[in-house]
DONUZA-314931 format. One line per 2 residues: number of its first residue (from 1); their letters; for each residue x, y, z of N, C-alpha, C. Coordinates in Angstrom, 1 decimal, always signed. Layout:
NUM> a> X/Y/Z/X/Y/Z/X/Y/Z | ...
This chain:
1> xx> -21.9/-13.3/-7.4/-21.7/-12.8/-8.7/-20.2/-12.3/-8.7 | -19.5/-12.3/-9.5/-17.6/-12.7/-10.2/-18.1/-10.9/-11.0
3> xx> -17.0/-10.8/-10.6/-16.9/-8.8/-11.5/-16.8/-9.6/-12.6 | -17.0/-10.5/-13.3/-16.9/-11.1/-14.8/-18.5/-11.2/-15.7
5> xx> -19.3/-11.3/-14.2/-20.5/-11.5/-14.3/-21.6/-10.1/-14.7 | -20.9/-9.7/-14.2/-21.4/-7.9/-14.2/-22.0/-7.2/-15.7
7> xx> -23.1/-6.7/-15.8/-23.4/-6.2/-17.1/-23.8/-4.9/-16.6 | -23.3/-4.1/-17.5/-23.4/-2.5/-17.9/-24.5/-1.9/-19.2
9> xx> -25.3/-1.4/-18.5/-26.3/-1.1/-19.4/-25.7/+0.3/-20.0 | -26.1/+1.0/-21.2/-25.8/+2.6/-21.3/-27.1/+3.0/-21.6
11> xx> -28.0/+3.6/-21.3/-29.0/+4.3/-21.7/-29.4/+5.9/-22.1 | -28.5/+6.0/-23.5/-28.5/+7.3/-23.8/-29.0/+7.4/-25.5
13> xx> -29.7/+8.7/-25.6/-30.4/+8.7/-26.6/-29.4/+9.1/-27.8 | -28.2/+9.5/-27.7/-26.8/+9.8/-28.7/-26.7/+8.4/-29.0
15> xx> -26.9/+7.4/-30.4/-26.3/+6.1/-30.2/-24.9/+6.0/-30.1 | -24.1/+7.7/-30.9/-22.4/+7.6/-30.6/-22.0/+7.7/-29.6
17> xx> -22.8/+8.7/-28.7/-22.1/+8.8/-27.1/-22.6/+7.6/-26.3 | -23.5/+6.6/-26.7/-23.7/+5.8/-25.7/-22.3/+4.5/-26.0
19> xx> -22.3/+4.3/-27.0/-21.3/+3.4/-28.1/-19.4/+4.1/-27.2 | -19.6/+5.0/-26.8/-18.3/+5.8/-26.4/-17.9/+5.4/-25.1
21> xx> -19.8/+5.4/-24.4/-19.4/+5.8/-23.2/-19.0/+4.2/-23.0 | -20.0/+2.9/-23.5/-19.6/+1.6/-23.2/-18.0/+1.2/-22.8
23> xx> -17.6/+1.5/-24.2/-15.8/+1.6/-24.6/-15.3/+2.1/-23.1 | -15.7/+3.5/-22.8/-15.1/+3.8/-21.8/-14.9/+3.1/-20.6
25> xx> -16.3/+2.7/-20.6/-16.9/+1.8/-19.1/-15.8/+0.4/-19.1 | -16.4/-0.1/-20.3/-15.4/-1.0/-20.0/-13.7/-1.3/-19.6
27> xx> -13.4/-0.4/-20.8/-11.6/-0.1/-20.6/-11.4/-0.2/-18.9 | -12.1/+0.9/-18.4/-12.2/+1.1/-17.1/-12.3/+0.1/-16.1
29> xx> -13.6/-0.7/-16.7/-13.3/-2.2/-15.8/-12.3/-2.8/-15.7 | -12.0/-3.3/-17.1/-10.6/-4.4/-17.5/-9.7/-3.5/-16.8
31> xx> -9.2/-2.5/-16.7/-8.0/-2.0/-15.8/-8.2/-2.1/-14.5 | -9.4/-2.1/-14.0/-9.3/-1.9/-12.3/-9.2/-3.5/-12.2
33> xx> -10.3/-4.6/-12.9/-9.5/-5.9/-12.7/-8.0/-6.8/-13.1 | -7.8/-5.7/-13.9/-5.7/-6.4/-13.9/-5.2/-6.0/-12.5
35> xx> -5.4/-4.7/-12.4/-5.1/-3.7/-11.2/-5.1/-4.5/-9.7 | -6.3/-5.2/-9.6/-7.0/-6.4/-8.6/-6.4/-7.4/-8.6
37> xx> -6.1/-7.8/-9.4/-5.4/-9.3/-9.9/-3.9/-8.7/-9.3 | -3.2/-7.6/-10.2/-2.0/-7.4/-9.9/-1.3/-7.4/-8.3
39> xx> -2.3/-6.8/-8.1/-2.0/-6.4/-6.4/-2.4/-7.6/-5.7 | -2.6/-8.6/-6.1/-3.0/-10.1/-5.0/-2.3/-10.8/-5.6
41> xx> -1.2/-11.0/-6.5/-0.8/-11.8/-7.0/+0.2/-11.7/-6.3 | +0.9/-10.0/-5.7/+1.6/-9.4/-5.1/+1.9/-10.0/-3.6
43> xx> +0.4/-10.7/-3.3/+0.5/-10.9/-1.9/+0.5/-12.5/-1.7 | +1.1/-13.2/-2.9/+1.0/-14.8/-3.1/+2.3/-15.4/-1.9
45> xx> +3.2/-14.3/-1.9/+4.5/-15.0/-1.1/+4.4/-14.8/+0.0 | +3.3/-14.2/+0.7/+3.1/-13.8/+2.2/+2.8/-15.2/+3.2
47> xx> +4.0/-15.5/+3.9/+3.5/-16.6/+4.4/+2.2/-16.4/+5.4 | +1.0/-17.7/+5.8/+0.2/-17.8/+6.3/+0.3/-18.4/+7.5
49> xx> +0.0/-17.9/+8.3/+0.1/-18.6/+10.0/-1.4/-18.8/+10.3 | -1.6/-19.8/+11.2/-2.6/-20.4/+11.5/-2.8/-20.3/+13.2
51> xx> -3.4/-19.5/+13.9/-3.3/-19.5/+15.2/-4.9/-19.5/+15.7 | -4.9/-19.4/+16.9/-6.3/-19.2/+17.6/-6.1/-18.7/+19.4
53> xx> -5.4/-19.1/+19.7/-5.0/-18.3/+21.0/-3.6/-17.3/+21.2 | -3.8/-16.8/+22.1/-2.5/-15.9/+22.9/-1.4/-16.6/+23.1
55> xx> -1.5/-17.8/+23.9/-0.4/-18.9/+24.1/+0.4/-19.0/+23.6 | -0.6/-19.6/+21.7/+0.1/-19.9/+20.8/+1.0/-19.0/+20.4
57> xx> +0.3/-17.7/+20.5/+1.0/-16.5/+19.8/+2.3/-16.5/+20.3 | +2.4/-16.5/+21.6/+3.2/-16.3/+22.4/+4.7/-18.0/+22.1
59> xx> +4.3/-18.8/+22.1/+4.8/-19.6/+21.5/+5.5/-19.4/+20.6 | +4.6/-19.1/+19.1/+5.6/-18.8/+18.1/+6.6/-17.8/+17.9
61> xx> +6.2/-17.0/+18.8/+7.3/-15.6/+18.8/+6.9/-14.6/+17.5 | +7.2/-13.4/+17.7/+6.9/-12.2/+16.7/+7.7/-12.7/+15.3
63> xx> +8.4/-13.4/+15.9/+9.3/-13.6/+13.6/+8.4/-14.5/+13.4 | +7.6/-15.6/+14.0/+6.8/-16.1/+13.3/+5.5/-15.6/+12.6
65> xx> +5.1/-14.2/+12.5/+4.0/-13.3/+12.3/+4.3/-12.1/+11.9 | +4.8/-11.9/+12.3/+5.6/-10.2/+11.7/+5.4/-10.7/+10.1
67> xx> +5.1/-9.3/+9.3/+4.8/-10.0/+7.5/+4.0/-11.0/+7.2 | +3.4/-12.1/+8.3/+2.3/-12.7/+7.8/+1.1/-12.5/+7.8
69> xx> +0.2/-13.6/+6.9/-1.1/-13.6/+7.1/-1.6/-14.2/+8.3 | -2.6/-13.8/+9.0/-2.8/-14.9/+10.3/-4.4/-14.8/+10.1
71> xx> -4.3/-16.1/+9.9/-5.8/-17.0/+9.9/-6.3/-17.5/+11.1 | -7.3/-16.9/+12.1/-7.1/-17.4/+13.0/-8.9/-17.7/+13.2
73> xx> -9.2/-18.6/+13.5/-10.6/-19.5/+13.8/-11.5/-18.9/+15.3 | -12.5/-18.1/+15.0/-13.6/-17.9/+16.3/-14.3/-18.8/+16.7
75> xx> -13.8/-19.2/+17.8/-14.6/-20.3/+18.8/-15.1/-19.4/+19.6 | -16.1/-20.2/+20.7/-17.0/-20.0/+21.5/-15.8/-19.4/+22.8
77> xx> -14.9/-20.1/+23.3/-14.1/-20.2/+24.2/-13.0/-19.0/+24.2 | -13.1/-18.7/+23.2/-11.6/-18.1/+23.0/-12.6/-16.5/+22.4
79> xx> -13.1/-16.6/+22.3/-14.1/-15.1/+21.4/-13.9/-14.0/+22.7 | -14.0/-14.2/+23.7/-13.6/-12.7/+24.6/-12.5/-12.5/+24.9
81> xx> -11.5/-13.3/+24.1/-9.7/-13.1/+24.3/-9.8/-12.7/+22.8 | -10.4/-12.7/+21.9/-9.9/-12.2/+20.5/-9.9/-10.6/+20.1
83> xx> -10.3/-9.9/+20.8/-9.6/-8.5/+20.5/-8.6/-8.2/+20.9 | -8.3/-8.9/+22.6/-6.7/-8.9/+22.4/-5.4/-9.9/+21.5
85> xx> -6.6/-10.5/+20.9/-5.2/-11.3/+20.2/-5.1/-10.6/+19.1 | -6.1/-10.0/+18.5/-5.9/-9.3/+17.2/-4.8/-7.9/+17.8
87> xx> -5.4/-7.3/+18.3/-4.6/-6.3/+19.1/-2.9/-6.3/+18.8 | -3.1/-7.5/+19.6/-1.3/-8.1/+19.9/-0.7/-8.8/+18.4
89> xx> -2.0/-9.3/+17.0/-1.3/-9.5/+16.4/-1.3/-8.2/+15.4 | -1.7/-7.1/+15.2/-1.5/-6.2/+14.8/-0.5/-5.3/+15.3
91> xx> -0.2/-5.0/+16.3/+1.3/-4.2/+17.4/+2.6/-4.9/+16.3 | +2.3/-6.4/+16.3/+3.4/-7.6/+16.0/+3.5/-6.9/+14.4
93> xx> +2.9/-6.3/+13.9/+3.4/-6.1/+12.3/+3.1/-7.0/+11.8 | +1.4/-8.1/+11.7/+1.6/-8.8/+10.4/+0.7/-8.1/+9.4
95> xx> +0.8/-9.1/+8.3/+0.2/-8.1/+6.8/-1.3/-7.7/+7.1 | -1.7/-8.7/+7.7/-3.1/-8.8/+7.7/-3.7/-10.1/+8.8
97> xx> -5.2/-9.8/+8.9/-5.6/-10.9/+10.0/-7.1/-11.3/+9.6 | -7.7/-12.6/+9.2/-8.8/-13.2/+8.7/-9.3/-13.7/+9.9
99> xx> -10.7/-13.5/+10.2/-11.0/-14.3/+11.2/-11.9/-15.2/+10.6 | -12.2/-16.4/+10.6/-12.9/-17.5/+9.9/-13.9/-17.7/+11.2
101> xx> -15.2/-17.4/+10.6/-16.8/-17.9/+11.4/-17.5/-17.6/+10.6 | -19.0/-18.2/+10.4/-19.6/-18.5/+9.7/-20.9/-17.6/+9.9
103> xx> -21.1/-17.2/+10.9/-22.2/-16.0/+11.7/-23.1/-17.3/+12.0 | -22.6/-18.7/+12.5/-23.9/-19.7/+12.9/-23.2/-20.2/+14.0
105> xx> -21.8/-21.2/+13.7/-20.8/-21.8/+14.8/-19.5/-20.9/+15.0 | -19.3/-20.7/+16.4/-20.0/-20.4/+17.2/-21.4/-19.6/+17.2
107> xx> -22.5/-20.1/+17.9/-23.9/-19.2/+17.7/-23.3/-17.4/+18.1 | -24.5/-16.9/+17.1/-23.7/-15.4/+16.9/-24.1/-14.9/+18.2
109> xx> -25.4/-15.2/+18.7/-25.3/-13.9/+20.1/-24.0/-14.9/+21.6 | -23.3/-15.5/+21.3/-22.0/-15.7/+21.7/-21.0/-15.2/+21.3
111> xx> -20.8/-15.1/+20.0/-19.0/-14.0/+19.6/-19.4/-12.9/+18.9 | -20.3/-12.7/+18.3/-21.0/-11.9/+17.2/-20.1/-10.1/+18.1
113> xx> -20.6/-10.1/+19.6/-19.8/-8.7/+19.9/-18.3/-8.8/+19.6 | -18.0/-9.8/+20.0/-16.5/-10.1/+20.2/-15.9/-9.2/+18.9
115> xx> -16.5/-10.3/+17.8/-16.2/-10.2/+16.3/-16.1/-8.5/+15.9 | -17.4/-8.3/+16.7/-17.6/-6.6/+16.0/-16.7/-5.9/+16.6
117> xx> -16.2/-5.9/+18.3/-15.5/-4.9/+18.7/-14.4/-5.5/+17.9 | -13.5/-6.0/+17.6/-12.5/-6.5/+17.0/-12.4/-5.7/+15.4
119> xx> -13.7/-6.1/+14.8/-13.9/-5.0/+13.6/-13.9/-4.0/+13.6 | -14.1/-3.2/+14.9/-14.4/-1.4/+14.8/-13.1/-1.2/+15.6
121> xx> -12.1/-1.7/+16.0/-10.9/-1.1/+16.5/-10.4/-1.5/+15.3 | -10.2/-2.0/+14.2/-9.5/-2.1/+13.2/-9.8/-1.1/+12.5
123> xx> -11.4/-0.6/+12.4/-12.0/+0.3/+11.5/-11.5/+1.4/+12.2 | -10.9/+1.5/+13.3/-10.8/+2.9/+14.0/-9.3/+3.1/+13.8
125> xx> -8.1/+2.0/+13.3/-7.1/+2.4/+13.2/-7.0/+2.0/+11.5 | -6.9/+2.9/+10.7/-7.1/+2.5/+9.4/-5.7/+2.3/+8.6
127> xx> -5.1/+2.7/+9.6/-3.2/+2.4/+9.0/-2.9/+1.1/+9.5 | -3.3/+0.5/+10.3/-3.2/-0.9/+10.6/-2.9/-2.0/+9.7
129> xx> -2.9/-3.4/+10.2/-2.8/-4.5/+9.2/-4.7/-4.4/+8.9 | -5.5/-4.9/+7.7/-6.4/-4.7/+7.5/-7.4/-6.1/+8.2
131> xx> -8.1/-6.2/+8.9/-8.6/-7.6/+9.3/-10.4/-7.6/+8.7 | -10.9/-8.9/+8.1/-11.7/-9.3/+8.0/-12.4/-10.3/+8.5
133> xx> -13.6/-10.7/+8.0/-14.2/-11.5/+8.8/-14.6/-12.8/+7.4 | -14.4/-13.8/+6.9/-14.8/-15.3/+6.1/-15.2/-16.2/+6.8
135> xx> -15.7/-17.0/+5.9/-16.0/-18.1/+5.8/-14.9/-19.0/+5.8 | -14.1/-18.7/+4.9/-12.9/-19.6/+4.4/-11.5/-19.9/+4.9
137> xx> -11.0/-20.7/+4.7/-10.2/-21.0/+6.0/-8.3/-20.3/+5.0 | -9.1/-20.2/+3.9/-8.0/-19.7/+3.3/-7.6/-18.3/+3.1
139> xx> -6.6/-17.1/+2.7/-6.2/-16.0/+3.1/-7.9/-15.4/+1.6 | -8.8/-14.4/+2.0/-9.4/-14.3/+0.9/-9.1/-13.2/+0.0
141> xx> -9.7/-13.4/-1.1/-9.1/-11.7/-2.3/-9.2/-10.5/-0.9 | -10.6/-10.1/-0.5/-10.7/-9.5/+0.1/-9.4/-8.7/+1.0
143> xx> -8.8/-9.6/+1.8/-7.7/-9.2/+2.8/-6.7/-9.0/+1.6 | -6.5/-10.1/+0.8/-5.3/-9.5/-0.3/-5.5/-8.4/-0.7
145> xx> -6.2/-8.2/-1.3/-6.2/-6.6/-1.8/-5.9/-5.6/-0.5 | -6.6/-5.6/+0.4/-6.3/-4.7/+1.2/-4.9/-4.8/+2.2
147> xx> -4.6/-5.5/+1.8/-2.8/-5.7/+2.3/-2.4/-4.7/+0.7 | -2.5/-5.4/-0.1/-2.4/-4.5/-1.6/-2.3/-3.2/-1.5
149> xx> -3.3/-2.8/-1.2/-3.7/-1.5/-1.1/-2.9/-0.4/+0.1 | -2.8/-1.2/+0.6/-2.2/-0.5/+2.2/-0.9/-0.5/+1.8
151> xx> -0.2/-1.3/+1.4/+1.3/-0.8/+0.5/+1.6/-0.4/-0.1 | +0.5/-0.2/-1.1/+0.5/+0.8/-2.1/+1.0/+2.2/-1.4
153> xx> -0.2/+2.4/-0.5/-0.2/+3.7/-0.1/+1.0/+4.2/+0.8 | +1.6/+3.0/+1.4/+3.0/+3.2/+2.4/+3.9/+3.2/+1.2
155> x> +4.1/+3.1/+0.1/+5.2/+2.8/-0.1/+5.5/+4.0/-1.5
């Protein structure tokens, strides 16, 4: 369901305060979604890096990630090196970090810990780049906004 999709009921026996409060509700909405929109539109020039190991990291060098998005794929193989790669790619300064798995391939009781400790050291540093967990191999609203938001507040 799309915040477009969303219906607001008012249930109040004033028919002018309920008629008020709608108005209100809504205005409300429509600004927090320009608001949404604005701040991810914000994060359209962020270049995207595509990684999955250390190596590579180590390959591309910190200017290649510093300010980026890093999209990086949970395999089976590589899932008990991924808290240090997020680790090392959060020290590096990029905006943000997506990890793409599906909670089926790799089978979850194989990375599912991996995935989590990786989520709660991020949840434990909250000034950090913000990292999530998709489906999609593309950067999602989700991490935009919260790159969004996290500049907001730095800046």
């Amino acid at each position: 369901m799309s915040a477009a999709d969303v219906r607001v009921e008012v249930n109040v026996r004033d028919p002018g305060l309920a008629r008020r409060l709608v108005r209100v509700i809504a205005a409300a909405r429509r600004a927090a979604q320009a608001a949404a929109r604005a701040a991810v539109v914000g994060t359209r020039g962020l270049p995207v890096v595509r990684l999955r190991t250390r190596p590579r990291l180590e390959a591309l060098g910190r200017d290649a990630v510093a300010g980026a998005i890093v999209v990086a794929r949970v395999t089976e193989r590589g899932a008990r090196h991924l808290p240090a790669l997020v680790a090392a790619l959060r020290d590096l300064g990029v905006a943000g970090v997506q990890l793409v798995w599906d909670g089926e391939d790799p089978p979850r009781e194989r990375v599912e810990g991996h995935v989590f400790a990786v989520l709660e050291a991020a949840r434990a540093t909250p000034k950090g780049p913000p990292v999530v967990v998709a489906r999609a191999r593309e950067p999602v609203f989700t991490l935009r906004a919260s790159i969004a938001k996290r500049r907001e507040r730095t800046s």
